[in-house]
Every structure is written in structure tokens, then in C-alpha cells.
N, C-alpha and C positions, 0 to 999 in steps of 0.2 A: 262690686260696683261694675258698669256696664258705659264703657266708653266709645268714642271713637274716634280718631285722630287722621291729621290728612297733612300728607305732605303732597306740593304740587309736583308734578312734574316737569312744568317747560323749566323749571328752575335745578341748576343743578347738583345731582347728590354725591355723597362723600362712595371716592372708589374702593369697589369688596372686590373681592377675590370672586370668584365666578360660582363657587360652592354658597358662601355667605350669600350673594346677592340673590343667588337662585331662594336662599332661603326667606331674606327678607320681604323680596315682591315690591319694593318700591314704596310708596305713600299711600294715605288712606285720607278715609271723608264721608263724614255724614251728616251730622248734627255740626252746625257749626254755633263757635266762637273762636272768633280767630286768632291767633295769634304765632309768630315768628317763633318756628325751634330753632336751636343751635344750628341744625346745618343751614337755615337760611329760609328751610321748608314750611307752609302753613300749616299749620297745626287746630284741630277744631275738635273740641268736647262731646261726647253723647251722652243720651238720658241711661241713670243707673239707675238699675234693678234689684240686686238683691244685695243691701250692705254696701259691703268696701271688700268683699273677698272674690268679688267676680269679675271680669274687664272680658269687653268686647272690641273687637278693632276690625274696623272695613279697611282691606288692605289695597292697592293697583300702581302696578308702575312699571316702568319701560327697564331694558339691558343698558344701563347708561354709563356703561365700560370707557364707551369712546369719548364722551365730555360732551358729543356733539349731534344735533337735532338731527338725524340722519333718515327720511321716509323710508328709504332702501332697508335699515337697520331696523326699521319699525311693522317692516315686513317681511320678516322671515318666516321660514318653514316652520321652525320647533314655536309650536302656540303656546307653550309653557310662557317663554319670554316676553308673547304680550301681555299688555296690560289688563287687566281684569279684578273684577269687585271679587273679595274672599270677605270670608269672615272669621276670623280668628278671636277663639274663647282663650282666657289666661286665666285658672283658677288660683287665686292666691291664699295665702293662711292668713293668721291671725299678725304676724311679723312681717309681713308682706312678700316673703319667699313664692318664687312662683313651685306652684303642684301639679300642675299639669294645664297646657298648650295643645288647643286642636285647631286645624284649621277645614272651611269646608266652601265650597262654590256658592255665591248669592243669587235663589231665584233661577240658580241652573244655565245664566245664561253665557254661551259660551264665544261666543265676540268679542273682539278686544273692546274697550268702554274705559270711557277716562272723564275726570271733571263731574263726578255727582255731586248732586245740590241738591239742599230737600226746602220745604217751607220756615223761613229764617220766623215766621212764628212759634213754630214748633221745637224753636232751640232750648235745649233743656229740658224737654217733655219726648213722653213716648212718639215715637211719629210710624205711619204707615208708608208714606210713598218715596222714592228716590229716584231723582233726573238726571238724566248721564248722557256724553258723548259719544256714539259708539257709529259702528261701520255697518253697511247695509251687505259688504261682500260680494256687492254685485262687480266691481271692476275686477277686470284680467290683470291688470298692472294696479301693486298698491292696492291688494283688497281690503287690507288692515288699516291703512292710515293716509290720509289725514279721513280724519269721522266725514259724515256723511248725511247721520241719521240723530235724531234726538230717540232716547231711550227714557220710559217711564215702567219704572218697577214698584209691583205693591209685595211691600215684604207680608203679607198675612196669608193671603188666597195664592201667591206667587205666579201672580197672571203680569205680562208682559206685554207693553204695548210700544210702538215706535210711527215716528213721523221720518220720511225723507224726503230731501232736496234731490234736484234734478242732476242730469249728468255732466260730468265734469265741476259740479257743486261742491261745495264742502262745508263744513261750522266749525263755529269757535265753543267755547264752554257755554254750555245754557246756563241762564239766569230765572229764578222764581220770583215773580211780584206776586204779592196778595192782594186779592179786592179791597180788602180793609179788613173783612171778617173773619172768625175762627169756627163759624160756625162747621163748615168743613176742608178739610188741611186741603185738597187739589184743587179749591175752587180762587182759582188765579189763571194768570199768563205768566206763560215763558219768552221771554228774550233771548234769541239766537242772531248770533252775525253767520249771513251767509255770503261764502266769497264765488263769486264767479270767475273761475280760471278763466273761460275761453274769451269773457268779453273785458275783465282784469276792472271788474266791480263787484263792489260790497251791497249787501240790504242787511236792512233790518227786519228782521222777520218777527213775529206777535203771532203765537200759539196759544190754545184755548189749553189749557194744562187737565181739563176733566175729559177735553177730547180728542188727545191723545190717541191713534190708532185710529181714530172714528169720523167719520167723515165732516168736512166742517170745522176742523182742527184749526184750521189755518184762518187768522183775524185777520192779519196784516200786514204788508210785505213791503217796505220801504224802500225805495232808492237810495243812496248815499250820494253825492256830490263825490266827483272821479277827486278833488282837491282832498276830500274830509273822510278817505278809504280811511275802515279800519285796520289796522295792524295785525298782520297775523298775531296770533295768541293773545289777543284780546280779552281781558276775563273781570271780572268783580262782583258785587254783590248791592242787591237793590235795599235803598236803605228808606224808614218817612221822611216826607218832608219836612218834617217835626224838627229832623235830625238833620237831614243832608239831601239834598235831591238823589244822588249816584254817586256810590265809593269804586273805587279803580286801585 
């Protein structure tokens, strides 16, 4: 079987020993259906492949030794310690005994990246594309964190695109809406909160999610009212209005 599981990150996780954590990597995420693990973390399913004897897991997560949000801590030298999409295969037997655990970099890309979110159509089904928060690297101070940059990954071709905010900018977890249709999974918008340090406001930003990298990307760019800033780590998921206008 062929999973994926996501623990968040701004929430926090149970303290390892510096060996064990290095092992673990933090949380994962792809496919979602959500729901609460034991330590508190979100946890979300992917489409399985072959059986019940195979498990796949997108892993990424911060050194979270200290307990606490630390940008300085989130930018260290050793890049092992950021955060970053893996992918780790777990073959199991027929008893469910694990037989062998590999794990390997997704799409190659080597940025720290946190918060991926694919099309919440495609939960439970095979998908191509993955949205993520990641850093553009362009600052001297704080290259790593806080993000900067929206990041779209096609896991087939392994091609790589990104959108960034201007300087001293930064984002919260992008969000996917669908147009309605399935005819093809990236034809939506993404929702980003973008926080402006220097002038100490928020927007709404509205990205075209097939044009990604491509000029033209950018729908919409909302003011926020200085009263109704968003909160840093701001994050949820776009639900129909069938259901719920916006889950938080």
C-alpha cells in the first residue's frame, strides 16, 4: 500500500534525542484526509498502489529540540536540519513486519519547503502535482525561513516551478481551490497570505496554479484591513460550499 502522512510543523512535536530526530525528519504530507495523530500532529492518507505490502511517506520537518519557533534555529548552516519533502518507501510482508525502508529526495529540490498541499480532489486517487512553501534564498539574513516563494512540483516529468513575493515579503501555507472540474488536477487557484514586514500588512494573493513559473501567474492581490491582519501561520484547507465555505 502506498501512503502519505503529514504531521504539521508550527505544532509541536514529541522531544528525540538528536540521532532519532535526525532520523525521523519531522512530518509529512500529500494526499490529504485529515485527521489528529497522537502527538497532536496532522496526519493525511495517500492513494495506494500496489496491495497492502508497500507504504510510501512524504516526509519535512524543522530541529524542534528547543520547543520553540526560533527563525535564527531555522537557519542554520547544516541543511540536513531543514526542512525538506523525502520520500520514504517501507516494504512490508504479509504480517505487516517492516522488510526494508529507503528513503530518497523529491523532485531533487534542495530548499528548505514546508506546508505541501495537492488538489483535495484528488484525495484518494493517484495525483501529479504538489504545492509547497519554500524560500527563494535570495536574503543575506534568514535565507531559509520564513518562505518567500510558492513552490509547484510535478512528480512525473520532475519539472519545478515557483512564484515569489517581493523583498522583505513573506507567506503563510498555500491553499488549492478547484474551479469545480477534474477534468485536469492544476487547473485551479492557490491562496497565499502574503505578510508585508516593512509596512506591517497582510494580502491576499490569488494565483493561477497552471501558471506557476509563467508569466501571468498572479490573479489577485488583496489588501487586508490593518484590523483583520492575518496571523502569522495562518493555514487550512478550501472546502464546497455544499460543505462549508473555509475550514481553519
Amino acid at each position: 500500500m502506498t501512503m502519505t502522512l503529514l504531521s504539521s510543523p508550527e505544532k509541536k512535536l514529541p522531544k528525540l534525542s538528536r540521532n532519532r530526530a535526525s532520523d525521523l525528519e519531522g512530518g509529512a504530507r500529500q494526499r490529504r484526509t485529515k485527521s489528529e495523530g497522537k502527538d497532536g500532529g496532522e496526519r493525511q492518507r495517500r492513494w495506494g498502489e500496489s496491495g497492502w505490502k508497500r507504504w510510501k511517506i512524504l516526509v519535512e520537518g524543522y530541529d524542534w529540540q528547543s520547543g520553540k519557533l526560533d527563525p535564527s534555529m531555522m537557519n542554520r548552516k547544516e541543511e540536513n536540519l531543514l526542512p525538506h519533502l523525502v520520500q520514504v518507501s517501507i516494504n512490508l510482508d504479509a504480517n505487516g513486519e517492516c522488510q526494508e525502508c529507503s528513503v530518497k529526495s523529491l523532485n531533487e529540490w534542495k530548499k528548505a519547503s514546508d506546508f505541501p498541499v495537492i488538489n483535495q480532489d484528488y484525495s484518494g486517487a493517484k495525483n501529479t502535482y504538489i504545492y509547497a512553501a519554500t524560500t527563494s534564498g535570495s536574503r543575506q539574513a534568514l535565507p531559509h525561513f520564513p518562505f518567500d516563494t510558492v513552490l509547484k512540483l510535478n512528480t512525473l516529468n520532475k519539472s519545478i516551478h515557483t512564484w515569489s513575493v517581493g523583498s522583505r515579503r513573506f507567506i503563510g501555507e498555500p491553499i488549492f481551490v478547484p474551479k469545480g472540474t477534474q477534468e485536469e488536477e492544476d487547473n485551479g487557484y492557490i491562496l497565499v497570505v502574503e505578510y508585508a514586514v516593512s509596512t506591517q500588512r497582510c494580502y491576499l494573493v490569488v494565483l493561477s496554479s497552471k501558471k506557476i513559473g509563467e508569466t501571468g501567474a498572479l490573479v489577485a492581490r488583496l489588501e487586508v484591513p490593518r484590523s483583520l491582519n492575518f496571523p502569522l501561520g495562518f493555514h487550512g484547507f478550501w472546502a464546497p460550499s455544499s460543505t462549508s465555505v473555509f475550514h481553519i
